[in-house]
C-alpha positions in Angstrom: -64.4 44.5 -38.8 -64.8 45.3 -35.1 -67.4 43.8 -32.6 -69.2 47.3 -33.0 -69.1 47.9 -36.6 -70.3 43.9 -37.1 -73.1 45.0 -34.7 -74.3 48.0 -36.5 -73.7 46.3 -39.9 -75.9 42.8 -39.0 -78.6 45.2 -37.5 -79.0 47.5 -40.8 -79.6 43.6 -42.4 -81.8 42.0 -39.8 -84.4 45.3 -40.4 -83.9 45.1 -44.2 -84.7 41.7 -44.6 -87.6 42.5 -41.6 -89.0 45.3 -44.3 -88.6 42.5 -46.9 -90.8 40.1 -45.7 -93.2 42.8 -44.4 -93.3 44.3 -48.1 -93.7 40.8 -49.8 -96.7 39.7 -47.3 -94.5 37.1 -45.7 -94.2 39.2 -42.0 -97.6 39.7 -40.6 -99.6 36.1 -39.6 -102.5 35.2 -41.6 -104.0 31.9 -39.4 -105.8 32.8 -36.2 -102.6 30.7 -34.1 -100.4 32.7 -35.8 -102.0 36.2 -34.9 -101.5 34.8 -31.5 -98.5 33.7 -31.4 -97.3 37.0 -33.0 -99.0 38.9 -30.3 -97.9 37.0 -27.9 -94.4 38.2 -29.2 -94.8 41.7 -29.1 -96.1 41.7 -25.6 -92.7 40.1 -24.7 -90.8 42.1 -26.9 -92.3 45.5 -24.6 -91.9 43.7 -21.1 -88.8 43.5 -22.1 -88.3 47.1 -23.3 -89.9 47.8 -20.4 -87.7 46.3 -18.0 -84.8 47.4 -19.3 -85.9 50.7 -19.1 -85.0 54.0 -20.8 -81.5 53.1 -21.8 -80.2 53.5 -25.8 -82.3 51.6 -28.0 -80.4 51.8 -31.3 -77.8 49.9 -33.9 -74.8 51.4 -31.5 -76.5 50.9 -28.2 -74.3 50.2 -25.0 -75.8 47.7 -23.8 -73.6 47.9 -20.3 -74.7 51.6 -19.2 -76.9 51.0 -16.2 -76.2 48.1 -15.1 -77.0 44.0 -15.9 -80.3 44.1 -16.0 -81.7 39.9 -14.7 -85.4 40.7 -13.7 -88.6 40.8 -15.6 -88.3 38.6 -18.8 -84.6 38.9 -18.3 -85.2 36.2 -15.3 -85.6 33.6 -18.1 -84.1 34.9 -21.4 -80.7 36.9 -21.8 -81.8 38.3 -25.1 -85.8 38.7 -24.9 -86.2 41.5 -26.9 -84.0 39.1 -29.8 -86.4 36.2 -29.0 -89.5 37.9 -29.2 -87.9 39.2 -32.8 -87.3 35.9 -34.1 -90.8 34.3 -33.1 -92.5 37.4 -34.7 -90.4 36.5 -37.9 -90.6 32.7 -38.1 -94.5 32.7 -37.1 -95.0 35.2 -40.0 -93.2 33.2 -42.4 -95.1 30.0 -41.2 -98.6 31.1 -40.5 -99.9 33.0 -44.5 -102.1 30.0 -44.8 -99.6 28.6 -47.4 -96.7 27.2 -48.2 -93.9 29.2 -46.9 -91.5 30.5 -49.7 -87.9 29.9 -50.2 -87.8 33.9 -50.3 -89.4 34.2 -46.9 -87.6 31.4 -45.1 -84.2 32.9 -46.7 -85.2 36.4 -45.1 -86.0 34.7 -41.6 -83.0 32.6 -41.7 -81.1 36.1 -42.5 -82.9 37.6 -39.9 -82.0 34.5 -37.5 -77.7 34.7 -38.8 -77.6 38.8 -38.1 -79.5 38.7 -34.8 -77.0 35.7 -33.4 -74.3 38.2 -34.7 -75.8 41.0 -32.5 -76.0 38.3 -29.5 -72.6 37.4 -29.7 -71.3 41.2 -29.7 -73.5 42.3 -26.6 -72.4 39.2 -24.8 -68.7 40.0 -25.7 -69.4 43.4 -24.3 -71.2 42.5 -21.0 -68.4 39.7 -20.8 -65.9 42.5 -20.3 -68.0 44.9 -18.5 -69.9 42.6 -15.7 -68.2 40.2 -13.3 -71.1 38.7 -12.6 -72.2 38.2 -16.2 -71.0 34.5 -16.2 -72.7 33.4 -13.1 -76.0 35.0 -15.2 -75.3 33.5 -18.5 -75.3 29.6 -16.5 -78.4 29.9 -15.1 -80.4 31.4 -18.0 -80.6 30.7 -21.7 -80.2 33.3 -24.6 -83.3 32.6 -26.5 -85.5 29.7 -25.6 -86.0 29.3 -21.6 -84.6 25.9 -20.2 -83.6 24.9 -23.4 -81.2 27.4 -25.4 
């Protein structure tokens, strides 16, 4: 399986298990730091969308046409539009008010494995496409600023 077709194929999972946990209760927070958390993760998720402005947003998206985009949330995260994905996910599964189940932290994990396969295609793609995309990739991290 190509880069591309591993791509489309870990998206289609990543929003089935996203419509999983969203179906079995397990997506939206129920705690008040949870709600917070969660909205704090969709107000990164559009700065991001934002910033990277009206280019393809879909399974097949080239994520090269325009140009390497390293301002706005970009500055700090290569992948902020992933990140703010993942926090929304994990803070759901964590924050019903109970004890997570092994459903919903199977989903999330799920969730977790397709998104780094989407990471690792796009950066394989902007490796190829951008110069200048190593000198970016050393000085920020892909999901969690300073750290990762």
């Amino acid at each position: 399986m190509n880069q591309k077709t591993g791509s489309v194929v870990a998206t289609l999972f990543l929003v089935a298990a996203i419509l999983v946990l969203l179906m079995s209760h397990n997506l939206i927070a129920k705690v008040p730091v949870g709600m917070a958390v969660q909205i704090a993760a969709a107000a990164l998720m559009l700065w991001a969308r934002f910033t990277f402005g009206m280019r393809s947003f879909h399974a097949a998206a080239n994520p090269t046409q325009g140009g390497l985009v390293t301002h706005g949330p970009y500055r700090y995260w290569r992948h902020p539009i992933y990140a703010a994905v993942l926090l929304f996910v994990w803070t759901g599964v964590f924050s019903q008010g109970r004890m997570a189940s092994l459903q919903a932290v199977a989903l999330a994990f799920a969730a977790t494995l397709m998104t780094a396969v989407r990471i690792s295609a796009e950066e394989h793609l902007l490796k190829g496409v951008f110069p200048d995309y190593a000198a970016y990739s050393a000085r920020t991290r892909r999901l969690i600023p300073f750290l990762f």
